[in-house]
C-alpha positions in Angstrom: -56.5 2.5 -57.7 -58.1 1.4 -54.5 -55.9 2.9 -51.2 -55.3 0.9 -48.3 -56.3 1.7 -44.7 -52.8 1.4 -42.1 -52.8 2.5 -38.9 -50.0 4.5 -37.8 -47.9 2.2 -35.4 -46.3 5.0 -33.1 -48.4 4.4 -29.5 -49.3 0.9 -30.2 -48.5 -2.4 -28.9 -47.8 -4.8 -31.7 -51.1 -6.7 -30.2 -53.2 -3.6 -30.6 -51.6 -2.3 -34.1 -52.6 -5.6 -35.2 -56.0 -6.0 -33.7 -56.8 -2.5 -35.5 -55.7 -4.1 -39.0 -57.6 -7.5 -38.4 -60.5 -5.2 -38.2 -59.8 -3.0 -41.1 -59.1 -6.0 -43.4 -61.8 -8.5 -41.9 -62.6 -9.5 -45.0 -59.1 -11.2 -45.8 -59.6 -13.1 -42.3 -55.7 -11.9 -41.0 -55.0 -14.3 -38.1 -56.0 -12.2 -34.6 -54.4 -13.1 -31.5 -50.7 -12.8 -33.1 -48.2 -12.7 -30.4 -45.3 -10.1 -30.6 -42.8 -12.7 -31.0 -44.0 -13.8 -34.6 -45.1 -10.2 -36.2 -43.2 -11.2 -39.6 -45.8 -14.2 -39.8 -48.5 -11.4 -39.5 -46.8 -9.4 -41.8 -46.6 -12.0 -44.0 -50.1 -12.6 -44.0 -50.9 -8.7 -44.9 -48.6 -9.4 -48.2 -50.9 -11.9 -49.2 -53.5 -9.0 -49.4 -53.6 -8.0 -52.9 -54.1 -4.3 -52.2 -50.7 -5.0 -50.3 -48.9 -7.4 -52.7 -49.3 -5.0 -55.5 -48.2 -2.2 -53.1 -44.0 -3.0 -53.1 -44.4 -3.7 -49.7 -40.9 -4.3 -48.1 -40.5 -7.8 -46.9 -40.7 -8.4 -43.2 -37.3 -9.9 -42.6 -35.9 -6.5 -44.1 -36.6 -5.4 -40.9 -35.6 -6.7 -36.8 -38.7 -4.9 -35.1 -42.6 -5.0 -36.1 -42.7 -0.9 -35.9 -40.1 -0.5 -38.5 -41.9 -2.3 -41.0 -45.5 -1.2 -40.2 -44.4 2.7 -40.4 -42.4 1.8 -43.7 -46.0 0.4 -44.8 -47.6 3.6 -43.7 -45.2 5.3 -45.6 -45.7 3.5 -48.9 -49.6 3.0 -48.7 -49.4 7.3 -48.2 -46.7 8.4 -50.1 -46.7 5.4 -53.6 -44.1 7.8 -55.1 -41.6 7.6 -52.3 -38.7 5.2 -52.4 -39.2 2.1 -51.5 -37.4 0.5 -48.4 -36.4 -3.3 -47.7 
């Protein structure tokens, strides 16, 4: 099972957290230059990754801020066996 790379949101902008995972995940060309404002586009585009998609991701309208669902990500991609939120 491969493991995915996420960066741990805490001290990040949402412009910077997702600058860090446009880089990590080059190869699946995420959008760069995402505004705040439309993170659960960006999000959706990281569930189209199929490390991610097969991952039980939570979905982002599950959550109201960016942070919520990117340290609920970290928590999955590092801990599979926890409970899943969303």
């Amino acid at each position: 099972m491969s493991i995915g790379l996420v960066y741990d949101p805490r001290g990040h902008t949402f412009e910077s957290w997702s600058s860090l995972m446009v880089e990590a995940y080059a190869a699946q060309q995420l959008q760069m230059g995402i505004t705040e404002d439309k993170w659960q586009d960006f999000a959706q585009s990281m569930l189209a990754i199929e490390l991610f998609s097969n991952s039980a991701i939570p979905q982002p309208s599950s959550f109201q801020k960016w942070n919520e669902w990117a340290e609920a990500v970290v928590n999955i991609v590092n801990n599979p066996a926890a409970p899943q939120l969303g």
